[in-house]
C-alpha positions as CSV (number, residue, x, y, z in Angstrom):
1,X,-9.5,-18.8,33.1
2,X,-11.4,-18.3,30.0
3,X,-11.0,-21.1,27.0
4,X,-10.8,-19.8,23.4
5,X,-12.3,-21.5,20.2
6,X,-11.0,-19.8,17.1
7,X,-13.3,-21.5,13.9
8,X,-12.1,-20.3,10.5
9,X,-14.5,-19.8,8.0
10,X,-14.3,-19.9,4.3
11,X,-16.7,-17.3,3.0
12,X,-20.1,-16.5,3.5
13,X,-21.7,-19.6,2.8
14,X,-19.4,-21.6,5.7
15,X,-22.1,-22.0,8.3
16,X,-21.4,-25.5,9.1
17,X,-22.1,-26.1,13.5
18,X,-19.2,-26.0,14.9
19,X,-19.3,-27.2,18.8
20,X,-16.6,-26.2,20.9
21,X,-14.7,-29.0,22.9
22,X,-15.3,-26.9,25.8
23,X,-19.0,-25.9,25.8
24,X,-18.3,-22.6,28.2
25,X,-15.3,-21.3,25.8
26,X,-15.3,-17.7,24.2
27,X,-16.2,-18.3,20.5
28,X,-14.7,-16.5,17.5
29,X,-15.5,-16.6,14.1
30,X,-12.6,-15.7,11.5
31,X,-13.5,-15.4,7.7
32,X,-10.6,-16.1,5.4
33,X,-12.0,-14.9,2.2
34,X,-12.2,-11.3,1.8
35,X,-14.0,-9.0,-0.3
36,X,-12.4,-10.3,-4.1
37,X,-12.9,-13.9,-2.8
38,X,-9.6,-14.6,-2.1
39,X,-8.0,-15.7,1.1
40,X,-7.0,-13.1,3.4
41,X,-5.0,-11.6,6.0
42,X,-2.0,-12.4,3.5
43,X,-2.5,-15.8,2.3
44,X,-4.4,-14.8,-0.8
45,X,-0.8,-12.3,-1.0
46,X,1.5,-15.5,-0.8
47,X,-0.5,-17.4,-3.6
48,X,-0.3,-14.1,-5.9
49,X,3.2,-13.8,-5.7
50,X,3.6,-17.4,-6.4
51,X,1.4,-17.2,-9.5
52,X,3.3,-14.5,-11.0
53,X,6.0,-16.7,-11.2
54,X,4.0,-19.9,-12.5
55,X,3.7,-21.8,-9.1
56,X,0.8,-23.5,-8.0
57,X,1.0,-25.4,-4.5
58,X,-1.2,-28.3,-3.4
59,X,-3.9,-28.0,-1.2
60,X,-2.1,-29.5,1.8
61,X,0.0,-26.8,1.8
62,X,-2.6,-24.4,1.7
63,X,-4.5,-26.2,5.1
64,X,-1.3,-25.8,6.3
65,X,-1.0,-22.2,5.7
66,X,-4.3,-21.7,7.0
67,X,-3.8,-23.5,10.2
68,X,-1.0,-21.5,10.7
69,X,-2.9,-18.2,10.3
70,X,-5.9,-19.5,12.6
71,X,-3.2,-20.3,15.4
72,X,-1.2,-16.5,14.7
73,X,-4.7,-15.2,15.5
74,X,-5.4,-17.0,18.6
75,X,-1.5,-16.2,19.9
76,X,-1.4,-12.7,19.0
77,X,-5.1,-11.8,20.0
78,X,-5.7,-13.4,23.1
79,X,-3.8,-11.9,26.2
80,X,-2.2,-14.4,28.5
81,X,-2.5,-12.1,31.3
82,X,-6.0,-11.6,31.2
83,X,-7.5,-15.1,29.9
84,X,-5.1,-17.6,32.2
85,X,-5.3,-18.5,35.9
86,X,-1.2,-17.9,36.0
87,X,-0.7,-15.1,33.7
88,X,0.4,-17.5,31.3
89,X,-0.8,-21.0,30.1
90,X,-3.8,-20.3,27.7
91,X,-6.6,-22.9,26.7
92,X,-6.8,-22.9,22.9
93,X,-9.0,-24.2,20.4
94,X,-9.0,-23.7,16.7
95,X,-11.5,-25.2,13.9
96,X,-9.9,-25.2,10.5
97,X,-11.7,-26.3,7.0
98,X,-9.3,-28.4,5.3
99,X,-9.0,-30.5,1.9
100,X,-8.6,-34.4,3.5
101,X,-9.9,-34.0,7.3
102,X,-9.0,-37.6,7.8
103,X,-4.8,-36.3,6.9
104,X,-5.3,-33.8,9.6
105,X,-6.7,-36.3,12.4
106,X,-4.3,-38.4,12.0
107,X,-1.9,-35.6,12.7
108,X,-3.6,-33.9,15.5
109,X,-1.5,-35.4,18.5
110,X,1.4,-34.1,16.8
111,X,0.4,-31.0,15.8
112,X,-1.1,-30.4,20.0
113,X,2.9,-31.8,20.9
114,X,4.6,-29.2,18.6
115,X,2.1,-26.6,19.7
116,X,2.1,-26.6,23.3
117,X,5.9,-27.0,23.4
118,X,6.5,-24.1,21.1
119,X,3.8,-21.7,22.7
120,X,3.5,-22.6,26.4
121,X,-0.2,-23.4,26.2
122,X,-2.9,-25.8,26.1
123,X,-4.1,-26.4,21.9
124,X,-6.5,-28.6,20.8
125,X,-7.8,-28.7,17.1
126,X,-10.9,-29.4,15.3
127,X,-11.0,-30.3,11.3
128,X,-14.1,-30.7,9.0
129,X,-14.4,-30.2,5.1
130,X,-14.1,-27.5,3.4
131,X,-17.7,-25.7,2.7
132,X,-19.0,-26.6,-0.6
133,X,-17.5,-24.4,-3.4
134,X,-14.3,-23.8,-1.9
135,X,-12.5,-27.3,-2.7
136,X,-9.6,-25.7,-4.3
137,X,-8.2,-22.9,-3.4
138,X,-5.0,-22.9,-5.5
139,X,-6.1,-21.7,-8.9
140,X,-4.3,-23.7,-11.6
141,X,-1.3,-20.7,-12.9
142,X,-1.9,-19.8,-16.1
143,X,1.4,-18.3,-16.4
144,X,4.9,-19.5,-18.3
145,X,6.9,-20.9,-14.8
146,X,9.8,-18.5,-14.6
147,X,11.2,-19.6,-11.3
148,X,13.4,-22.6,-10.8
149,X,14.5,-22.7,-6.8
150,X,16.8,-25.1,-5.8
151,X,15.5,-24.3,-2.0
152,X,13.8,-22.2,-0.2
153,X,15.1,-20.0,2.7
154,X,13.6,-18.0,5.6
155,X,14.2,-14.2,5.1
156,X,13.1,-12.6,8.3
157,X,15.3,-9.0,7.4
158,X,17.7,-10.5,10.7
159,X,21.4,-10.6,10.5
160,X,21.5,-14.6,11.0
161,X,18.6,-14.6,8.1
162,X,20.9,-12.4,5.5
163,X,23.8,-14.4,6.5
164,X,22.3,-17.5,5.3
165,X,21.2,-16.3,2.2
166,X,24.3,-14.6,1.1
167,X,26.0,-17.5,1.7
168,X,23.5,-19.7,-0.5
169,X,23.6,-17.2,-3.0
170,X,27.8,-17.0,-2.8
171,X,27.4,-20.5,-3.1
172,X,25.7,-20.2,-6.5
173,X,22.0,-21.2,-5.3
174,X,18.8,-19.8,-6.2
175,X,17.0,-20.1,-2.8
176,X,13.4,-18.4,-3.0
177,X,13.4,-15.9,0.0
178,X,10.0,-16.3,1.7
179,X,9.3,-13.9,4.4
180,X,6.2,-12.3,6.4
181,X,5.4,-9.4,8.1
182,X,3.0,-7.1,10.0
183,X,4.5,-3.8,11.2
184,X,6.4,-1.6,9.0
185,X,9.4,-1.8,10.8
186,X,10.0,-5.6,9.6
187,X,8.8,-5.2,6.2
188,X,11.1,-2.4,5.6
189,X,14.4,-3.7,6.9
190,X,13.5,-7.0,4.5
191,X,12.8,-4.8,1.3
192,X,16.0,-3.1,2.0
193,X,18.2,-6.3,2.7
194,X,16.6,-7.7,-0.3
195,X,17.2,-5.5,-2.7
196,X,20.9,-5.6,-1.6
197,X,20.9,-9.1,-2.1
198,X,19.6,-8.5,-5.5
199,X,21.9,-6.2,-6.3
200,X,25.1,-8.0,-5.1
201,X,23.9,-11.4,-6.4
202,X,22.8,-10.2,-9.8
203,X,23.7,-13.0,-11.8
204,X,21.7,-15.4,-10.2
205,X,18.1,-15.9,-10.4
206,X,16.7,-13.8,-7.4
207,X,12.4,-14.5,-6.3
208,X,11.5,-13.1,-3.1
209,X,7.8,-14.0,-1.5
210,X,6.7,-11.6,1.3
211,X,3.1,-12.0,2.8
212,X,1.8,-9.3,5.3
213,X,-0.3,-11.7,7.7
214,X,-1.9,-10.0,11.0
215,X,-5.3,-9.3,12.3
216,X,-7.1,-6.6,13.7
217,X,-6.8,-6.2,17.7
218,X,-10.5,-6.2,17.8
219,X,-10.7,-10.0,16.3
220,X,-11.2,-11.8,19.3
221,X,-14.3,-9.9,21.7
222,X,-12.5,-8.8,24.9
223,X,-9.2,-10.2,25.1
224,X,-6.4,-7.5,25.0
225,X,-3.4,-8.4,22.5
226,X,-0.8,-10.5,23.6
227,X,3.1,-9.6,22.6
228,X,4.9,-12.8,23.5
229,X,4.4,-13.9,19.9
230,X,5.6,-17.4,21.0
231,X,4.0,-18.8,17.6
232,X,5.2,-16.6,14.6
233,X,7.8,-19.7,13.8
234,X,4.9,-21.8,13.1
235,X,3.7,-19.1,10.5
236,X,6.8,-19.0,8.9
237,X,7.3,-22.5,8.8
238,X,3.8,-22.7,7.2
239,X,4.5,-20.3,4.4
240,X,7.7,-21.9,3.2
241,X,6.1,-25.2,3.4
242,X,3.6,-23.8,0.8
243,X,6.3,-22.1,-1.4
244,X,8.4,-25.3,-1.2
245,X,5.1,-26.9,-2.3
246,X,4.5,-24.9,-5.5
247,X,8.4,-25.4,-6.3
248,X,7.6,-29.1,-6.1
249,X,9.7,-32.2,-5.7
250,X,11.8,-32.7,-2.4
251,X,12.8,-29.3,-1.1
252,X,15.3,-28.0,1.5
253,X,13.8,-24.7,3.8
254,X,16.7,-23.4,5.2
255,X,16.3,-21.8,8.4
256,X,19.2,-19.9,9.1
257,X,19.5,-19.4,13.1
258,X,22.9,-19.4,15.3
259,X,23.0,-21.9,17.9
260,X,22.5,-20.1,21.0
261,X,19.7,-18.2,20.3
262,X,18.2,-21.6,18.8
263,X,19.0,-23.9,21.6
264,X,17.9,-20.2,24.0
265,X,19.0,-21.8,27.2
266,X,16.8,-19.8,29.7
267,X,19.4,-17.2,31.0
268,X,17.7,-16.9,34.4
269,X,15.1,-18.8,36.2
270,X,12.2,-16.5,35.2
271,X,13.2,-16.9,31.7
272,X,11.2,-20.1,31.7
273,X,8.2,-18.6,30.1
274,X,8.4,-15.2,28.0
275,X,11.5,-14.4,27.7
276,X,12.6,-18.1,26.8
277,X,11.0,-18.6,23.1
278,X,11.3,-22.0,21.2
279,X,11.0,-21.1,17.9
280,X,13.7,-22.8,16.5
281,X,14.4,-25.3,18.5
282,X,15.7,-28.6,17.4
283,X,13.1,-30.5,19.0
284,X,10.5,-28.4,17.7
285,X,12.1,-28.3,13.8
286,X,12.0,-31.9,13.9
287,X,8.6,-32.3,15.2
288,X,7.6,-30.1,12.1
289,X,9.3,-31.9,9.7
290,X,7.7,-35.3,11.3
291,X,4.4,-33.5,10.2
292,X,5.3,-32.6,7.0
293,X,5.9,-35.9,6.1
294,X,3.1,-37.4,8.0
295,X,1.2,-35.0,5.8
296,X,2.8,-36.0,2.7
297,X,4.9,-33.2,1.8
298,X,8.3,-33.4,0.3
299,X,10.3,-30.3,1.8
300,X,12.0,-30.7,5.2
301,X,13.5,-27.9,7.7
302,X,17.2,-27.6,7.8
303,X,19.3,-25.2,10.1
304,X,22.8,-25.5,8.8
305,X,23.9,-23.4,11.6
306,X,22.7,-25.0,14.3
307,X,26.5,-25.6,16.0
308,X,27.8,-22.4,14.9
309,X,27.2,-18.9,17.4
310,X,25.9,-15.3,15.6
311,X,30.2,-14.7,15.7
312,X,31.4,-17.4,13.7
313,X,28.1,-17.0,11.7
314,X,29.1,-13.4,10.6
315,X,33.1,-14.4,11.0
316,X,32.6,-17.3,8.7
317,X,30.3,-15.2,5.9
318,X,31.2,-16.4,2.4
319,X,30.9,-12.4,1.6
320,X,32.9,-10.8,4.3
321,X,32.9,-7.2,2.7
322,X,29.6,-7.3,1.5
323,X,28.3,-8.1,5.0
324,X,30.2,-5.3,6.8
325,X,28.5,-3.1,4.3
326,X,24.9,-3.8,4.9
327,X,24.9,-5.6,8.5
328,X,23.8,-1.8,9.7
329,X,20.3,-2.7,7.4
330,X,20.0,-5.4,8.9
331,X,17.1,-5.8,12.0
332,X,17.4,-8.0,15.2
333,X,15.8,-6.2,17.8
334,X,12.9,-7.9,20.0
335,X,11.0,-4.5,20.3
336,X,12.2,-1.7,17.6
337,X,9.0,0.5,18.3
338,X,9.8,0.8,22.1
339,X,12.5,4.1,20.8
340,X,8.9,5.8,20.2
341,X,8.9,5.9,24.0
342,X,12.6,8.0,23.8
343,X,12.1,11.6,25.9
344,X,14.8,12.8,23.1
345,X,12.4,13.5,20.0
346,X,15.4,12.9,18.0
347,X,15.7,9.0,19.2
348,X,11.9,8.1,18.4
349,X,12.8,6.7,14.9
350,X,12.6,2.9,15.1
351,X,16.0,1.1,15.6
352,X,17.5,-1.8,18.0
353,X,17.0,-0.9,21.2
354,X,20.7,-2.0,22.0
355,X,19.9,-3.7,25.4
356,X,17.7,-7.0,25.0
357,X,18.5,-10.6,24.5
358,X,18.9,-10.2,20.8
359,X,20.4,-7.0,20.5
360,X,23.2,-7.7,22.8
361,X,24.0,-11.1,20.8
362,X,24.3,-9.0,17.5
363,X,26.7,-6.7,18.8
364,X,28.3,-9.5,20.2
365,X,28.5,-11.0,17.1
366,X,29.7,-7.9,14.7
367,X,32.1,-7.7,17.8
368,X,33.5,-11.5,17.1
369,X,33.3,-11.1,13.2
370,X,35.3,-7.4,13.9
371,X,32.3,-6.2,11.4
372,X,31.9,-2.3,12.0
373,X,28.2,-2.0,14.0
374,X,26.9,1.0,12.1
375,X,23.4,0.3,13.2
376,X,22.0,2.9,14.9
377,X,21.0,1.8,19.0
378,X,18.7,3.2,22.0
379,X,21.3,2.3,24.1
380,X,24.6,2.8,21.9
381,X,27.3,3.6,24.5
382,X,27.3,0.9,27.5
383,X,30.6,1.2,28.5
384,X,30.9,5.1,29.4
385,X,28.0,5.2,32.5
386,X,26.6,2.4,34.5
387,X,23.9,0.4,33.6
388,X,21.3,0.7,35.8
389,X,20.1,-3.3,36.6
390,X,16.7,-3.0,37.8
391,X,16.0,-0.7,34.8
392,X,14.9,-2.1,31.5
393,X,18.4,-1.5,30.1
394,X,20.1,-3.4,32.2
395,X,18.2,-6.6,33.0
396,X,19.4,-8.5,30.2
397,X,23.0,-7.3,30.8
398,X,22.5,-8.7,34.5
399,X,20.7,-12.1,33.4
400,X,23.9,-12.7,31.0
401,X,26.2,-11.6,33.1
402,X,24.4,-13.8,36.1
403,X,24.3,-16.6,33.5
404,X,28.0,-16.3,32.3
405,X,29.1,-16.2,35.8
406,X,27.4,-19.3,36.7
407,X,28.9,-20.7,34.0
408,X,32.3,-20.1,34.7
409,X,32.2,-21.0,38.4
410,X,30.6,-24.6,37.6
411,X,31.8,-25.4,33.4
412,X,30.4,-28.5,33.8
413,X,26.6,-27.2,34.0
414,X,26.8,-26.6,30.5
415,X,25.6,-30.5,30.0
416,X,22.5,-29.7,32.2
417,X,21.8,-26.3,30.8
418,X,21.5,-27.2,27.4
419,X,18.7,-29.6,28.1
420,X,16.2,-26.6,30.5
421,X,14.7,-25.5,27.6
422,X,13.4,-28.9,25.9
423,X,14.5,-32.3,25.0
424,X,17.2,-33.1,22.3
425,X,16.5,-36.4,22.4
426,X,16.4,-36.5,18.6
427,X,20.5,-35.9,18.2
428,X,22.0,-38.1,20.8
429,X,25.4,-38.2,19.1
430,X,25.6,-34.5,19.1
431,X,25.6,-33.4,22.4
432,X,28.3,-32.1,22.4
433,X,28.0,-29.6,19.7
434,X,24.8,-28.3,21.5
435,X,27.6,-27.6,24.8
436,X,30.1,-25.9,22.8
437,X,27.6,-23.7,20.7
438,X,26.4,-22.9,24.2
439,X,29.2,-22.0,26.0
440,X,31.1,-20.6,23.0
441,X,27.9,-18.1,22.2
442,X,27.8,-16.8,26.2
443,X,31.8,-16.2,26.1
444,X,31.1,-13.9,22.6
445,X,28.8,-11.6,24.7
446,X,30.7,-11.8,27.4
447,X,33.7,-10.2,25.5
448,X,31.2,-7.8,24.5
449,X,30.3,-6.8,27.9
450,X,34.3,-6.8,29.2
451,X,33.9,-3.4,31.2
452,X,30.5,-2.5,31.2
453,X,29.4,-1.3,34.8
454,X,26.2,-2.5,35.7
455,X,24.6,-2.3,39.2
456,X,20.9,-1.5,40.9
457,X,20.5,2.2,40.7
């Protein structure tokens, strides 16, 4: 096993010693201020867009941001395979320059409990003071304030994610959309979905904030990329912390996620690790909101679908024809850049793959909300050929329809199941919500999957 310290740096000047926890750990040195001494890698992009509309966030927000950015790096650079003793469980450190050091130590058992439950691995955190010179990093705006939120909600260009805001927006709101981005797959299925938005909402006040945070694959020496991505949720969180921040006053995020996919009850036993993420569940969403108001800041994380599956999500859509319309725009897909793989020349454009976890729980959904699925899939037909089970396109159709089965021999599981993937300690009186969300999301793709023919090849 090989320990990782990540140190961010602000500029230049930010030599400070830092000393590892673990003396033998693989140091990296990050700078966050690029070339027109702003912050980087997409924060310096957030704070723009915010400026152009006459918001300024508090620095809090910004360590926040930052944090966030430092602990993207570490889980997107550093390969589980090749740095852990069981392909898996990383040991993480990360150094961040923040505005009130003593805030952050206060905070630091909380933020290693929120971390290691959402990413698997072992986190421990370093703060010191910012370098001299670089005490604020939110520039006063100089510019008139032409944005008035009344929330803020997370636009990832996903079908739960457009659901939410259409219905805030039907609802005569004026959420800011905050979203972020690295490949151009994601970027432009959210341009597209917001400019629809736009369009169909065009009487309300419409701001969008979209930051393009990522790092080169080279950042950290010798450690291969990693693809779980187990911590983008903290990222995201992060960023609409900061534009709930500039907003000011007490300020909703909504986080519009279906319950299944947020509760993500591990479908099989090896689901445990990568193919079981955590990045909305509810104990991890109220962890985060414990830290935002241990750190002082007024907005808190709200999922107001958190009881309701992907089916009554698109069923229940406050905009039912605008949604059939545009639900092909839409992107859910785990992996939409594995159709560059397709031996057809013609099926290397990106789209949903058709066969993994998420993809199957969209169609499901469209399915349930009997919204035409114009999306273009990998795997479109699963019904005319049999689904080969020890292929890639079929192992999540076996894991479901292993899971469903289980289900339906022994209903009363459903109590146990809902608690394999983490505590829900903090809603005791709801339960049973978290068991019918359950069992009602596995029945949707089950009706999906009514005479698919799946077997080992």
């Amino acid at each position: 096993m090989t320990a990782h310290t990540l140190i961010a740096r602000l500029g230049p000047a930010d030599i400070a010693t830092v000393t590892p926890m673990q003396l033998a750990s693989n140091v990296t040195s990050i700078d966050f201020i690029d070339g027109y001494e702003r912050l980087g890698f997409g924060l310096g992009q957030a704070l723009e867009q915010l400026d152009r509309l006459g918001l300024t966030p508090g620095e809090l927000s910004i360590d926040f941001a930052l944090l966030a950015a430092t602990v993207t790096a570490a889980d997107t650079r550093i390969s589980r395979e090749r740095t852990s003793q069981d392909a898996w469980t990383r040991e993480i450190e990360v150094c961040i320059p923040v505005s009130d050091p003593s805030a952050w130590e206060h905070s630091k058992p909380l933020l290693r409990t929120i971390l290691n439950f959402l990413t698997g691995d072992k986190w421990d955190l370093q703060f010191r003071d910012r370098p001299v010179g670089r005490a604020q990093l939110a520039v006063p705006t100089e510019n008139l304030r032409t944005a008035n939120p009344d929330s803020v909600c997370l636009f990832s260009g996903g079908l739960d994610s457009f659901i939410g805001a259409i219905d805030l927006f039907s609802e005569g709101g004026s959420p800011l959309l905050v979203s972020h981005y690295w490949d151009g797959i994601t970027s432009n299925h959210q341009t597209i979905c917001a400019d629809a938005l736009k369009a169909q909402f065009s009487g309300s006040e419409f701001n969008h904030i979209r930051a393009r945070v990522g790092f080169p694959t080279d950042t950290v020496d010798d450690a291969p990329v990693e693809d779980t991505l187990r911590a983008r949720s903290f990222l995201f969180f992060a960023l609409a912390a900061l534009a709930a921040d500039a907003i000011g006053g007490s300020v909703t995020i909504h986080v519009p996620e279906n319950g299944l996919i947020s509760l993500n009850v591990p479908l099989d036993p090896v689901r445990l690790g990568a193919l079981s993420t955590r990045t909305t569940h509810p104990f991890y969403m109220a962890r985060v909101n414990e830290l935002l108001r241990s750190l002082g800041l007024r907005s808190h994380l709200f999922n107001r679908y958190g009881f309701k599956t992907k089916g009554q999500m698109a069923s229940g859509c406050a905009a039912q024809p605008f949604l059939a319309a545009q639900a092909k725009n839409t992107m859910s897909c785990s992996s939409p850049g594995k159709s560059r793989f397709a031996k057809d020349e013609s099926q290397r454009q990106p789209k949903h793959c058709g066969y993994c976890v998420p993809c199957l729980i969209r169609r499901a959904s469209l399915l349930e909300g009997s919204i035409p699925d114009a999306a273009p899939y990998q795997l479109h037909d699963l019904w005319s050929h049999v689904i080969h089970t020890d292929k890639a396109e079929g192992s999540h159709i076996r894991s479901f329809e292993l899971a469903i089965s289980r289900l339906r021999k022994y209903p009363a599981r459903a109590k146990l199941d809902i608690h394999r993937p983490g505590p829900l300690s903090d809603h005791p009186n709801e339960l049973l919500k978290y068991e019918e969300v359950y069992v009602a999301g596995l029945e949707e793709v089950a009706r999906l999957l009514d005479g698919v023919k799946s077997g080992p090849c």
